[in-house]
N, C-alpha and C positions, 0 to 999 in steps of 0.2 A: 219718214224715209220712203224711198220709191226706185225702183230700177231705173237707171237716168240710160243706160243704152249695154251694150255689150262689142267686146272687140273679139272674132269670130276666131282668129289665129294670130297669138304673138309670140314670138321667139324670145323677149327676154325678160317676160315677168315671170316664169320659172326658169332659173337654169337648165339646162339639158331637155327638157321638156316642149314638146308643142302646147299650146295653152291658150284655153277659150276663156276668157275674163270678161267679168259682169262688173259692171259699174253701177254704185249705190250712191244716190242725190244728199248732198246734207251733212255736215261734219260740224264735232264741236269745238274743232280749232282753225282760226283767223291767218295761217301762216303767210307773210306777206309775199314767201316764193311761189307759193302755189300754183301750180302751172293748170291747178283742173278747176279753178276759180269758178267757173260758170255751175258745176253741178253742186260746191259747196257752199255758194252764198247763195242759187236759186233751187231751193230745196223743194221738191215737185210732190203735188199731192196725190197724184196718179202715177201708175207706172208707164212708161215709154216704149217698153216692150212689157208682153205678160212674163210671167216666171213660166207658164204649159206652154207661151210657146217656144221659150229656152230649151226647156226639158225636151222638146221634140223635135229643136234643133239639134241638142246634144245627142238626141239618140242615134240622127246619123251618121255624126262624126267620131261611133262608138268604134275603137281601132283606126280610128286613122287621127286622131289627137291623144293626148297624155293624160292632161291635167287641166282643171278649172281653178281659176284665182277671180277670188272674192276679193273687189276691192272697192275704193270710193274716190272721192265722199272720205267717211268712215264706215265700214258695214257692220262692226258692232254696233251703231245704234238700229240695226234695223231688227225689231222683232220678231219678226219670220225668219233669223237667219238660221239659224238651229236646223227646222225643219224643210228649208232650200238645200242645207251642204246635204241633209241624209237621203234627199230624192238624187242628188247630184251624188253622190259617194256609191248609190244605189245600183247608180248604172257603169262603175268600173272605176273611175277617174281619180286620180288621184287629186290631192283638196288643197288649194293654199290659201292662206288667210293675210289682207294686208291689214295691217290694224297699226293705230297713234298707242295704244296701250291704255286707254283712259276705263275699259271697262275689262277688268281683269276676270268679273265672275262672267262673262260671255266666255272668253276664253280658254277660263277654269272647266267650265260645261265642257266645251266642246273638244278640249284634251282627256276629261274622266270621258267621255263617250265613243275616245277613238276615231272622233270625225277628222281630225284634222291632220296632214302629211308635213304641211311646212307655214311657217309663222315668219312674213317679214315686218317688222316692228322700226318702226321710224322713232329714233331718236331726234330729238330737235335740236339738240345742243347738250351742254355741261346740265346735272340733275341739279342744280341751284337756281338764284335767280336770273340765270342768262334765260333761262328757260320763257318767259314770259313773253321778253321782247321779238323769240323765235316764231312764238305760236300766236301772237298778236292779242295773247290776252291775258290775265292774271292766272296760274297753272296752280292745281292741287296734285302734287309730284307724288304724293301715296299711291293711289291707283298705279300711277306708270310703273313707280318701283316694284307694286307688287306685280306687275305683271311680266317684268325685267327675271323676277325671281323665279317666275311660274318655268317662264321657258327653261331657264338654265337648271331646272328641277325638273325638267321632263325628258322623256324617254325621244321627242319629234328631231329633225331638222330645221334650224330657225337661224337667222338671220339677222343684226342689227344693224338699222343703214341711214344714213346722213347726208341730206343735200345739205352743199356746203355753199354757205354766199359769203362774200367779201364783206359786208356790212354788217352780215352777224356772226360770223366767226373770226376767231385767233386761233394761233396756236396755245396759247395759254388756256380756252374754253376747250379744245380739240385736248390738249393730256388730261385734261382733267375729267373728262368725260370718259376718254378709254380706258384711265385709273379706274374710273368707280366699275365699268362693265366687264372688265376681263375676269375671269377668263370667258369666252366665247369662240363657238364655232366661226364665225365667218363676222365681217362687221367691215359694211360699205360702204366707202366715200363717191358719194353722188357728185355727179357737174351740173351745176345750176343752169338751167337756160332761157332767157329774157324769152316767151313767145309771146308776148305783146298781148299774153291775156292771164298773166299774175295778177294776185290782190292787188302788190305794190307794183308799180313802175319803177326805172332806174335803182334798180339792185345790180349785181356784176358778181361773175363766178368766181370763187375763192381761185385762185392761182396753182396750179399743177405745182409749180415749184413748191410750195409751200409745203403742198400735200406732203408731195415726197419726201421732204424731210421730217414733217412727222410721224408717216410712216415707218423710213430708215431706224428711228429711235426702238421700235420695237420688232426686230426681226424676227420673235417667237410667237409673233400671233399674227394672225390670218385676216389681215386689213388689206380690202382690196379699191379700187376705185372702178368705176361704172360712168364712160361718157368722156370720158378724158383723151387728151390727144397727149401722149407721154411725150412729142415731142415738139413741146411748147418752150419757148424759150421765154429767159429769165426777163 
């Protein structure tokens, strides 16, 4: 694992927050949407940027940014992440962690230590065998589940969120999934977008229509979508 670059100021990888996000090389899953393709299949043995000279970017953007989101890649696999969020937690900011779920005691640490503000946790699909063909490889769903638990057993704000593509979802995969996760704080339908540098080629965004009526189905819980033009026609 290696810092692949950092995006100085984003508006929507934390809600309501201004957010400086570091981007981590290397992940253990193949998802054929992957729109960050290049840092997860060329996994760097060097960093791109140092982490001191992060830190001493952050310090000047101490009060006039929010928050830092840790994301990738996957950044639980990087071993230094522990001691990156507590220099970064250090200097004010509040912490968010993007993580696939596959390494729950990373997680588990960094919830008993306080480090972490907000957890957004990518679901890939239904917790069965749809699972596999999402993440482009054969999935060991224990890890994910216990880290599904971790969150909904903690004290943080967190998040579950789902880019949806037409090739690997139904709505039959989409109830079955919100079945097993509810109840939950907040749980986001992503719009898939072809940028001509996913794993796969020729994928296509699951249909807003669609969305919305799986949505409708449950009007007690807090599904929202991210990316969507509500006024797509059927």
């Amino acid at each position: 694992m290696a810092i692949a670059g950092v995006s100085n100021l984003s508006l929507v990888d934390y809600d309501g927050y201004l957010t400086y996000t570091i981007f981590f090389s290397g992940c253990n899953f193949r998802c054929p949407f992957c729109h960050n393709s290049i840092i997860v299949t060329n996994v760097l043995k060097e960093d791109e940027m140092s982490f001191e000279t992060i830190i001493e970017d952050l310090k000047k953007r101490v009060n006039k940014i929010d928050a830092v989101c840790f994301s990738g890649g996957e950044p639980s696999l990087e071993p230094r992440l522990k001691n990156y969020i507590k220099q970064v937690k250090a200097l004010g900011f509040l912490i968010k962690l993007d993580t696939n779920g596959t390494r729950p005691e990373v997680v588990k640490d960094l919830l008993d230590n306080h480090l972490l503000d907000y957890v957004a946790m990518d679901i890939k699909s239904s917790l069965d065998d749809k699972y596999n063909i999402a993440i482009g490889k054969a999935p060991d769903l224990t890890p994910i589940k216990e880290t599904i638990n971790l969150l909904k057993n903690s004290s943080i704000n967190y998040e579950f969120r789902t880019t949806l593509v037409d090739e690997l979802h139904d709505e039959e995969t989409l109830v079955r999934m919100i079945e097993y996760l509810k109840p939950f704080p907040k749980l986001v339908f992503q719009h898939f977008e072809d940028r001509g540098r996913n794993i796969k080629n020729g994928l296509h965004p699951f249909p807003y229509h669609k969305v919305k009526e799986i949505i409708d189905r449950y009007p007690n819980l807090n599904i929202e979508t991210r990316g969507y033009d509500s006024s797509e026609s059927r």
